[in-house]
C-alpha positions as CSV (number, residue, x, y, z in Angstrom):
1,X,0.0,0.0,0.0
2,X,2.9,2.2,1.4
3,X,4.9,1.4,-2.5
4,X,1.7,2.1,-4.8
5,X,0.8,5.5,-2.7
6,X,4.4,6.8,-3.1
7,X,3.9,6.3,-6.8
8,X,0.8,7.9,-7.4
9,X,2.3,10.7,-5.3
10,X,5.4,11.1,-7.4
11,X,3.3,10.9,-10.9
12,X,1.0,13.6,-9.4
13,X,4.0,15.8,-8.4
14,X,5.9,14.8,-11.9
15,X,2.6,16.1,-14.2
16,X,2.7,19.1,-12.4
17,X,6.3,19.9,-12.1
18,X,7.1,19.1,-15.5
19,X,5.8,22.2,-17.5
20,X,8.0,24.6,-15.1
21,X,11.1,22.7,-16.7
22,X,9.6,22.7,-20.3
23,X,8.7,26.4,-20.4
24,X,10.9,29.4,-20.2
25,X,8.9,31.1,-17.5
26,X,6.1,29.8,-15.4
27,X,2.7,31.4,-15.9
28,X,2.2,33.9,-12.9
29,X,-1.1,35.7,-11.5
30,X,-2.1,38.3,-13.2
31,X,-0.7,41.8,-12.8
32,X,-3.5,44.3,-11.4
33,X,-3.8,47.8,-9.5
34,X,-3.7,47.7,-5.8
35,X,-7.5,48.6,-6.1
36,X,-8.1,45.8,-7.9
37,X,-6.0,43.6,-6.1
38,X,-8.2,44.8,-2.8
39,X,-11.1,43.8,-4.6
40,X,-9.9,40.7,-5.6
41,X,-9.3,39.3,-2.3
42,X,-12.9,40.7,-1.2
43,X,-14.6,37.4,0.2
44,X,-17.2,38.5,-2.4
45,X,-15.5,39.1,-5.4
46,X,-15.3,36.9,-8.2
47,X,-11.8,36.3,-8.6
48,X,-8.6,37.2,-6.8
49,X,-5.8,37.4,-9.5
50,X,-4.5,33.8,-10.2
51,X,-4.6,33.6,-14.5
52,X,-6.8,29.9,-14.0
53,X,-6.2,30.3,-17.9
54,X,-2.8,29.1,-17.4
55,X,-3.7,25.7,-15.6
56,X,-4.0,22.5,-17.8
57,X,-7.1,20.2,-17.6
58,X,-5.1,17.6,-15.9
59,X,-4.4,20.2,-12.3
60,X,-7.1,18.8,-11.1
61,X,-6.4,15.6,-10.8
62,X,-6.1,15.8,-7.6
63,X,-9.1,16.5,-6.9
64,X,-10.4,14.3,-8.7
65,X,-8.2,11.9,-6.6
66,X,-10.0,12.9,-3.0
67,X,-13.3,12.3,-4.8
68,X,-12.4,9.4,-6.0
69,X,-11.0,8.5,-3.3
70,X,-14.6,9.1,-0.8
71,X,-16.3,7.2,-3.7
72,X,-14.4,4.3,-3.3
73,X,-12.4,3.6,0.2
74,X,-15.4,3.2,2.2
75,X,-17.0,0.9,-0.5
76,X,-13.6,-1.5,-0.8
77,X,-11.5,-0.6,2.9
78,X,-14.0,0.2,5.0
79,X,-11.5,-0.5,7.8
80,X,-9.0,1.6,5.9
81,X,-10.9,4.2,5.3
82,X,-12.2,4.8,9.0
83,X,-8.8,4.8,11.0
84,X,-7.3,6.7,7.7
85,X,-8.9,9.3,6.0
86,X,-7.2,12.3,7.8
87,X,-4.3,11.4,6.0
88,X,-5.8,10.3,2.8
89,X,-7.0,13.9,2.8
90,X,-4.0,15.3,3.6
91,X,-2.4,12.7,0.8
92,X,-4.1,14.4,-2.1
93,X,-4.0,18.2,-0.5
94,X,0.2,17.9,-0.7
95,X,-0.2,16.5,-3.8
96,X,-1.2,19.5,-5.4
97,X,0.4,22.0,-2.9
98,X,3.7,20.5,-3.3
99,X,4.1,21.2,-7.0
100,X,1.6,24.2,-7.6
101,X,4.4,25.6,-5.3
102,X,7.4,24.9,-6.9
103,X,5.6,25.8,-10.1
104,X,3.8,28.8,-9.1
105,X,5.9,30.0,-6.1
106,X,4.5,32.7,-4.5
107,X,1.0,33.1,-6.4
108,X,0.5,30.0,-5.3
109,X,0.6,31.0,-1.2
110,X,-1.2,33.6,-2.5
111,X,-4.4,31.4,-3.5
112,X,-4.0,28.8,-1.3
113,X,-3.8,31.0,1.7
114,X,-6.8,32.9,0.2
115,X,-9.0,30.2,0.2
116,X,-8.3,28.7,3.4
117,X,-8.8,32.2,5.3
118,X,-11.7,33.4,2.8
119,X,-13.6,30.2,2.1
120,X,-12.5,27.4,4.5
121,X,-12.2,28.8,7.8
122,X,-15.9,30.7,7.8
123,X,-16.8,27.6,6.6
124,X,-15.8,25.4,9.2
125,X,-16.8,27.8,11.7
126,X,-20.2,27.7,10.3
127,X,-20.9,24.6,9.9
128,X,-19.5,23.8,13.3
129,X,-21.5,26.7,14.9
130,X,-25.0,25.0,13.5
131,X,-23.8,21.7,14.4
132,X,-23.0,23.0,18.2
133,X,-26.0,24.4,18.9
134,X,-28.4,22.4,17.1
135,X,-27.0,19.4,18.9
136,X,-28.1,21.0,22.4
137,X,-32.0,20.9,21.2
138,X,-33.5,17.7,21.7
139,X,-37.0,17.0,21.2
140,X,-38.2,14.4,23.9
141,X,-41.4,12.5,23.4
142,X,-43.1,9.9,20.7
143,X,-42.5,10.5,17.3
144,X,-42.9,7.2,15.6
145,X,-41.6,6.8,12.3
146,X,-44.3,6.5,9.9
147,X,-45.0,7.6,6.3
148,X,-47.1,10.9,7.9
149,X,-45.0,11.8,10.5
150,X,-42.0,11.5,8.2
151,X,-43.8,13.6,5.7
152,X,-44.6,16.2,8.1
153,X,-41.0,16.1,9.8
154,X,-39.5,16.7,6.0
155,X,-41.5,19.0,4.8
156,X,-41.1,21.6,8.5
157,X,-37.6,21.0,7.5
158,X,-38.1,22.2,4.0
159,X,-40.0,25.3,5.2
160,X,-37.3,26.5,7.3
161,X,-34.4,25.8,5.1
162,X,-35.3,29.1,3.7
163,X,-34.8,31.3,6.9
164,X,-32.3,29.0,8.9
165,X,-30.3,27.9,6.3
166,X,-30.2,24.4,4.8
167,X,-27.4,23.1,7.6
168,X,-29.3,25.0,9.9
169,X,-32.5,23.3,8.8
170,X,-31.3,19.8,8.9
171,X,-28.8,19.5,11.9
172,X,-32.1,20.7,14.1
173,X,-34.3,18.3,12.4
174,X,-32.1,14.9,11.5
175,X,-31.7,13.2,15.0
176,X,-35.4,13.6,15.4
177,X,-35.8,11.7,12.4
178,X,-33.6,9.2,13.4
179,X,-34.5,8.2,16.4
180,X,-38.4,8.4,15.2
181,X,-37.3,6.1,12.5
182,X,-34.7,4.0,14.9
183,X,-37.2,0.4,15.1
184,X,-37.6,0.4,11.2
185,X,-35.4,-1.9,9.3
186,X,-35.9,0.6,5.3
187,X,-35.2,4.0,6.2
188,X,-32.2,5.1,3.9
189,X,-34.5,6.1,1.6
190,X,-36.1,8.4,3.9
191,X,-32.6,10.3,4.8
192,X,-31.6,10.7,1.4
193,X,-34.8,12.5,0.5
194,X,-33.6,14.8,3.5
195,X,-31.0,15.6,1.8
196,X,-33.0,15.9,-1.3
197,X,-35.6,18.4,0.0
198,X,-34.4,19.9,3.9
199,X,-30.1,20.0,2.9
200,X,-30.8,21.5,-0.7
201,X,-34.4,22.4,-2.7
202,X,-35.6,24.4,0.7
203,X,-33.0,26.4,0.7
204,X,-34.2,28.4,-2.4
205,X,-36.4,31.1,-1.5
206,X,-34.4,33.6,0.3
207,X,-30.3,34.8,0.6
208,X,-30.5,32.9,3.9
209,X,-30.9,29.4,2.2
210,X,-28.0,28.7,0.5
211,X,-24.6,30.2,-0.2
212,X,-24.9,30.9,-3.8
213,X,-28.3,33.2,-3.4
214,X,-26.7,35.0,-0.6
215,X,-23.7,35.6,-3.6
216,X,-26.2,37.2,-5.8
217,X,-27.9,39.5,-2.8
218,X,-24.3,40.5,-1.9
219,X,-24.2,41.2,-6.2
220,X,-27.6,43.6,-5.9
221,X,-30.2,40.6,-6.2
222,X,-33.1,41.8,-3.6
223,X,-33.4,40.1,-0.9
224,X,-37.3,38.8,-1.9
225,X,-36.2,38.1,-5.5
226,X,-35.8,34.8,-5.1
227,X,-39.5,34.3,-4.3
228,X,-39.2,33.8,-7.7
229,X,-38.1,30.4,-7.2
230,X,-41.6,29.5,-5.7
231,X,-43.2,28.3,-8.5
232,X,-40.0,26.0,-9.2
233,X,-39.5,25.2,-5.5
234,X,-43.1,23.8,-5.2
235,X,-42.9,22.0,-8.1
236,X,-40.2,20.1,-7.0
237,X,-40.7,19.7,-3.5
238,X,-44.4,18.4,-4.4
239,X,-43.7,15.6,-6.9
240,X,-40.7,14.5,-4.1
241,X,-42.9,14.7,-1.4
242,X,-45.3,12.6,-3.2
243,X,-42.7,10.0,-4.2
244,X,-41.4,9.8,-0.7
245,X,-44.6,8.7,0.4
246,X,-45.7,6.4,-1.8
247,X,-42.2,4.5,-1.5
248,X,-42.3,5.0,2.6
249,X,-45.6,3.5,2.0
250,X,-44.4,0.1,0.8
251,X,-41.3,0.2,2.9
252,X,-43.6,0.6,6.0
253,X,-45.7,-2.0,5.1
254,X,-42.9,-4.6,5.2
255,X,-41.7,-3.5,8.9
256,X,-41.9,-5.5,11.7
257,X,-44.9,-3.6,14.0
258,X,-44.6,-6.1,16.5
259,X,-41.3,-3.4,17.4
260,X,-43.3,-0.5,17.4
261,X,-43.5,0.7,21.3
262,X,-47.6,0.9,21.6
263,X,-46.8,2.3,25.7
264,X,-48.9,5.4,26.4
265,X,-47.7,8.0,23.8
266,X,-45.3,10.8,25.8
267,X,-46.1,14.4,24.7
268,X,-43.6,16.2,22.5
269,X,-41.4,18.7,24.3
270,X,-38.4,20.3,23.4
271,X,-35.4,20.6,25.7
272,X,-32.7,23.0,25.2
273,X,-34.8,25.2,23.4
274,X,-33.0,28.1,24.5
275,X,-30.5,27.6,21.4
276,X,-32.9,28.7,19.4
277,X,-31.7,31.7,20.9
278,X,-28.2,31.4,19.8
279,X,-29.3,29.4,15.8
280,X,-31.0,33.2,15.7
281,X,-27.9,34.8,16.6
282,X,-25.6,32.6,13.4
283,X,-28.6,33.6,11.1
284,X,-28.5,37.1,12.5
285,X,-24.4,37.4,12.2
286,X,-24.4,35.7,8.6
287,X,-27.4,38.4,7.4
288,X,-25.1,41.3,8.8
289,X,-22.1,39.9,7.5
290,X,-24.1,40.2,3.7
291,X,-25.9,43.9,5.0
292,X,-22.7,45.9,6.6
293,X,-19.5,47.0,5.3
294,X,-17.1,47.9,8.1
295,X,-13.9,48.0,5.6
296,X,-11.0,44.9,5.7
297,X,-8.0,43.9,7.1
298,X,-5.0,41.9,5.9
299,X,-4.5,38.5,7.6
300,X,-1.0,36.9,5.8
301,X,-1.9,39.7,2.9
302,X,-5.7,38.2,2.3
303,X,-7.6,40.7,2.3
304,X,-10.7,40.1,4.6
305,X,-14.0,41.9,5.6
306,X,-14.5,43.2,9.2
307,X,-17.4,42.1,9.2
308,X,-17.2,38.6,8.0
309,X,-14.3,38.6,11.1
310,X,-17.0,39.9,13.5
311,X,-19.7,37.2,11.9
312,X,-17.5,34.5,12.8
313,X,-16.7,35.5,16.1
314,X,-20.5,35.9,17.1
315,X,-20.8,32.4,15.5
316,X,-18.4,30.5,18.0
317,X,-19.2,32.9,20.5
318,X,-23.3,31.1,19.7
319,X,-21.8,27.3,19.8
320,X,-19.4,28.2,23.3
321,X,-22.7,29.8,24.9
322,X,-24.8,26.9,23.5
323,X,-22.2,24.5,25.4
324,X,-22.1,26.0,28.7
325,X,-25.6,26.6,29.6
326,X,-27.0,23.2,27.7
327,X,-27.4,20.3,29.8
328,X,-25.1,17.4,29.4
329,X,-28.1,14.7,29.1
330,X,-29.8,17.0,26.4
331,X,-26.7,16.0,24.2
332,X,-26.6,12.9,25.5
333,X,-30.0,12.6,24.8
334,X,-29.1,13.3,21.1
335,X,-26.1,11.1,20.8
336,X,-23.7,14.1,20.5
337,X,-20.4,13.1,19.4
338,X,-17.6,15.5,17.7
339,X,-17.3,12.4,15.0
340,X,-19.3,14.5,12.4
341,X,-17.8,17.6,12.0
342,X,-14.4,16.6,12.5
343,X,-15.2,14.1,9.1
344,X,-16.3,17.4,7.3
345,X,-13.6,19.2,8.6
346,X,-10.7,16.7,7.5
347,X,-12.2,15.5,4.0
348,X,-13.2,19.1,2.9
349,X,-10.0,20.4,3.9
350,X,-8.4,18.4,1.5
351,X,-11.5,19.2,-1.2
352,X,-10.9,22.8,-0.7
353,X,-7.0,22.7,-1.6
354,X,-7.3,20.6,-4.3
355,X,-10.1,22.6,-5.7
356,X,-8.4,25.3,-6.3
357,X,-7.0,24.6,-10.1
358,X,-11.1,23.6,-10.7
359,X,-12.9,27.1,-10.2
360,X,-9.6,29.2,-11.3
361,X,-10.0,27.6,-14.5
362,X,-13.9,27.9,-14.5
363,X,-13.3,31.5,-13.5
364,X,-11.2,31.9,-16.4
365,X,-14.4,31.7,-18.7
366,X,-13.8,31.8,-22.2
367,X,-10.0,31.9,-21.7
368,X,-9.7,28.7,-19.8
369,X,-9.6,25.3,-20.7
370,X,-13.2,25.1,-20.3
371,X,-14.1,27.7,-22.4
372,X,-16.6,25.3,-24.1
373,X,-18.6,25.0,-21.3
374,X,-18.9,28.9,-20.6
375,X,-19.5,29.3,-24.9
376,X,-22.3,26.4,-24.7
377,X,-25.0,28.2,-22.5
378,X,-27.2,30.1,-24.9
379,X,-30.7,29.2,-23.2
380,X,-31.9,29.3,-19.7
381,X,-32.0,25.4,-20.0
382,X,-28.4,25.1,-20.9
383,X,-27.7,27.4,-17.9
384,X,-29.8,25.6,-15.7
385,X,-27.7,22.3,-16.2
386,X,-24.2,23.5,-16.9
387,X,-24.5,25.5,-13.4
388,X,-26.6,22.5,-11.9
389,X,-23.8,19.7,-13.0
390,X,-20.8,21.7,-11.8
391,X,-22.8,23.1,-8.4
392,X,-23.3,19.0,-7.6
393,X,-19.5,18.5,-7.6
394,X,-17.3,21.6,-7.3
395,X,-18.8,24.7,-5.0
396,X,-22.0,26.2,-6.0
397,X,-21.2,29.6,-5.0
398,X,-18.4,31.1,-7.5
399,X,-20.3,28.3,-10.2
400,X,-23.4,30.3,-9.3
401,X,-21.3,33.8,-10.0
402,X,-19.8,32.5,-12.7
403,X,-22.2,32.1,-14.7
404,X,-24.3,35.1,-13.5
405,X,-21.2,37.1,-14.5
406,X,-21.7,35.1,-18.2
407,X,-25.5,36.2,-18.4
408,X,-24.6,39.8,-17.6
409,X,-21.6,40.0,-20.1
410,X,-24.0,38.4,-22.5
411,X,-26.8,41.1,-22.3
412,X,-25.2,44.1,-20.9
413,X,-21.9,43.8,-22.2
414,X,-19.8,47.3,-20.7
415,X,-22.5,48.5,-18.0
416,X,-21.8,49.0,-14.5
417,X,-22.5,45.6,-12.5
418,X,-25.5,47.5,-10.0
419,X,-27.0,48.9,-13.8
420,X,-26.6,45.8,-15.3
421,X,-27.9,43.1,-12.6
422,X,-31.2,45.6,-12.1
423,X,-32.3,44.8,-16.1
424,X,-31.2,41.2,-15.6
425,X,-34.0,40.4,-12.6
426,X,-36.5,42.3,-14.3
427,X,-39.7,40.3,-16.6
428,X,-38.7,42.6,-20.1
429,X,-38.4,40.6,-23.1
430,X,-35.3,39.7,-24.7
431,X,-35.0,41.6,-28.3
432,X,-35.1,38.8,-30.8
433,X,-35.4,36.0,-28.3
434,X,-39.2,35.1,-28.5
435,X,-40.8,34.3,-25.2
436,X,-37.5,34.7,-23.3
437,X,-37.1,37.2,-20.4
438,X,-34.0,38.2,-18.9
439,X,-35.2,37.3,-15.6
440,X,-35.6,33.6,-16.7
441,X,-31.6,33.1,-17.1
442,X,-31.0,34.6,-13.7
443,X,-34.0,31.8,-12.7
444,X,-32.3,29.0,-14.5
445,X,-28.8,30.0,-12.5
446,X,-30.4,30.4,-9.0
447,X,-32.3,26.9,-9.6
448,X,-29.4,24.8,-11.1
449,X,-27.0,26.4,-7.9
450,X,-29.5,25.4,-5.3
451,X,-31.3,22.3,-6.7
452,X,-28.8,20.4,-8.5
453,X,-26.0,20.5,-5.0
454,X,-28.4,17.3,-4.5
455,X,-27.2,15.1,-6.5
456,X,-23.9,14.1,-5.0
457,X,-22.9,14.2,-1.5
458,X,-20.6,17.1,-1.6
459,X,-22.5,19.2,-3.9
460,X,-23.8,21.1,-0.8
461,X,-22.3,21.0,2.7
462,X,-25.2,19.4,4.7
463,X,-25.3,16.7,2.9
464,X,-21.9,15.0,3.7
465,X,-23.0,16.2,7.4
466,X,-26.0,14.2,6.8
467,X,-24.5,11.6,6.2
468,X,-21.9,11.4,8.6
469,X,-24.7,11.4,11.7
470,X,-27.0,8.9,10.1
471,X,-23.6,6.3,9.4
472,X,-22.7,7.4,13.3
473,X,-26.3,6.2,14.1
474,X,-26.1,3.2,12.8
475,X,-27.8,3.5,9.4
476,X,-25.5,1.9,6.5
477,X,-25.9,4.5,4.1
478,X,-24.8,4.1,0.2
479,X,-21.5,5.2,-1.1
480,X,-20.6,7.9,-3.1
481,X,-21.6,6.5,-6.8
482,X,-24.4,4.3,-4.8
483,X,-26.3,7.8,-3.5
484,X,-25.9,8.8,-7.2
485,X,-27.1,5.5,-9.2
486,X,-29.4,4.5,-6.8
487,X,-31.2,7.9,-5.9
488,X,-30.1,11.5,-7.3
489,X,-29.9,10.5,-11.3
490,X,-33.3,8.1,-11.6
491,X,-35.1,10.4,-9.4
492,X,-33.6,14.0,-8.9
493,X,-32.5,14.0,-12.8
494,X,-35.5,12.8,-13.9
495,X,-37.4,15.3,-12.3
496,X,-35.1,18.2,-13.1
497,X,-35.7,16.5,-16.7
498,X,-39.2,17.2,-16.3
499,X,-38.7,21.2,-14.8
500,X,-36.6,21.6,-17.8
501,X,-39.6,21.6,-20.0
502,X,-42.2,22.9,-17.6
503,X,-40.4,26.2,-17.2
504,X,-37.5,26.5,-19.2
């Protein structure tokens, strides 16, 4: 094992050293003002210098190494995979740090210090914060794990996605389903549809859903804009809801209800509800990191927003308040363990490293390797799915803006980005595009962003989460290609399939 790793680590580090050897001088970032360079490294702007024109096709092999590598371990070395995947992480992260290094030198500390301290960190801190306090709220009494009350329990969840955030949403809601569902034998159909509906397709109606909405308010998007999305959302959530329960219908009836406890019913109660309190204060911090501009500061010359540093303190300043005034049985209660998120924080630690040559290419637009894909969208449809496929395996957020950034250079080409964004949400018609309106392509974007980060389990953050707690709990959930064939392509696809001709 020790042999074949070192190999595939030296052929990593060989493809990517070998073009600084073969060319007379290694591409560098681009050159621009210090205004633009402060801009760049804004935690909202679109890019931050690096030429991703410059990068082959082949950088991101290592990324697709650590997928790969998810996909696969715990399907063939599940023992492997559980004592090891720190390192395995850590294995494909130097793989491409190592030589983007030595090739790039000090662009290269530039972008991978960027997206640590821009993207990975308030990342991590988020994720952990909901996880924190939503594990101090336990809701004591009989839920019993049948088609209707696993109907009602998804679709509260999909409500609230909207205003709590889809991690929010579903670390409150998933270890009520589980231990409502813990006497049935078939209920890994009825997590994955949380992940369907609560960890992505809720999120679409407001900023507060999901990251790449909150991108576009940050870009001039109104906040209530994206009550657009109703008509898409219901759609959607109706014809899953409908499925769900006609498939937890016949999984329910082959259950064993001699297991069902049929003692006098105990009334629901929720304990720990005080961190409601404190999930209020993570949504309040994140809506006033989006609404309030106190100016930057440089941390290791990244340039970061005040008050994205003063969102993130509030946030762990939520999960250390959430720890000291919850009781301990509350989180005993909920079978609390640190497993989870320390999974997240070790796998997408590696993800975010070595998905770095991914977006700078697919920032690059036309002028990267992937120009194709940026040249193909011509009709909301094609926008839908080209941000849709790339959302459900790189990050939906700068896929989101990236192709937002397309629709406005396509139709306002030269105009201010506030001018430009205000025509591109409005209901006129597109000269010499029958039937089209320019508001459908930002539509197509917002829905292929939010919807599609369901069909793989790192498309959107909650969902590997998800995961995590129901394989802690006992339930064997499928692997990375087994969520996909099994679940998001003859079900989600089909049904995207179906949106694509019902409103685009």
């Amino acid at each position: 094992m020790k042999k074949v790793t070192a190999i595939i680590f030296a052929f990593v580090v060989l493809l990517w050293v070998m073009p600084a050897f073969t060319a007379h001088e290694a591409p560098v970032a681009q050159q621009t003002t210090a205004s633009e360079h402060q801009k760049a490294d804004s935690p909202h702007g679109a890019s931050h210098g690096f030429d991703g024109s410059a990068l082959p096709l082949w950088s991101v092999l290592p990324f697709a190494g650590i997928l790969l590598s998810i996909a696969l371990f715990p399907l063939f070395a599940p023992h492997f995979w559980h004592h090891h995947y720190p390192r395995v992480s850590l294995f494909w992260a130097l793989a491409f740090a190592i030589p983007f290094l030595i090739v790039y030198k000090g662009a290269a500390w530039h972008e991978i210090l960027h997206i640590f301290i821009i993207d990975y960190v308030p990342f991590i801190i988020l994720l952990g914060g909901l996880f924190t306090v939503a594990g101090g709220i336990h809701v004591r009494g009989t839920l019993r794990g049948t088609p209707m009350v696993n109907s009602i329990l998804l679709l509260i969840g999909t409500i609230i996605a909207s205003w709590v955030g889809t991690t929010g949403a579903a670390m409150v809601l998933i270890r009520p389903l589980l231990r409502s569902n813990s006497w049935r034998r078939h209920k890994v159909h009825t997590i994955v549809f949380f992940i369907f509906l609560v960890c992505n397709i809720g999120g679409s109606l407001t900023p507060l859903g999901d990251p790449p909405l909150f991108l576009g308010f940050l870009h001039g998007v109104p906040f209530f804009w994206t009550f657009k999305l109703l008509p898409l959302m219901g759609f959607v959530v109706v014809i899953l809801m409908a499925m769900y329960y006609v498939i937890d219908s016949y999984y329910y009836k082959k259950e064993d209800l001699s297991k069902v406890d049929n003692s006098e019913k105990e009334p629901l109660k929720i304990e720990g509800a005080h961190n409601f309190l404190f999930l209020g204060g993570i949504v309040g911090a994140v809506l006033f990191s989006g609404l309030v501009n106190l100016g930057e500061v440089s941390i290791l010359g990244i340039h970061q927003g005040v008050s994205n540093l003063i969102k993130d303190a509030i946030i762990i300043l939520m999960a250390v308040l959430s720890m000291v005034t919850t009781k301990k049985e509350y989180r005993e209660a909920n079978e609390f363990t640190w497993e989870p998120i320390l999974e997240v924080a070790y796998l997408f630690a590696g993800i975010f490293m070595t998905i770095i040559p991914a977006l700078a290419i697919l920032k690059a637009g036309e002028h990267g390797v992937l120009a194709f894909l940026i040249r193909s969208a011509e009709k909301p449809a094609q926008y839908f799915w080209l941000t849709g496929i790339l959302s459900s395996f790189l990050d939906n957020a700068p896929t989101y803006l990236t192709y937002f950034n397309t629709a406005l250079g396509k139709f306002f080409p030269g105009q201010a980005e506030a001018t430009a964004v205000a025509q591109l949400i409005t209901d006129t018609p597109i000269p010499g595009m029958q039937g089209l309106r320019y508001s459908d392509y930002l539509l197509a974007i917002s829905a292929g962003a939010v919807f599609m980060g369901a069909n793989t389990y790192i498309g959107n953050a909650p969902n590997f989460m998800v995961r995590s707690i129901a394989e802690e709990a006992g339930i064997p959930m499928p692997s990375f290609f087994g969520y996909m064939f099994k679940y998001s392509i003859p079900i989600l696809v089909i049904v995207f399939i179906i949106v694509t001709f019902v409103f685009f």
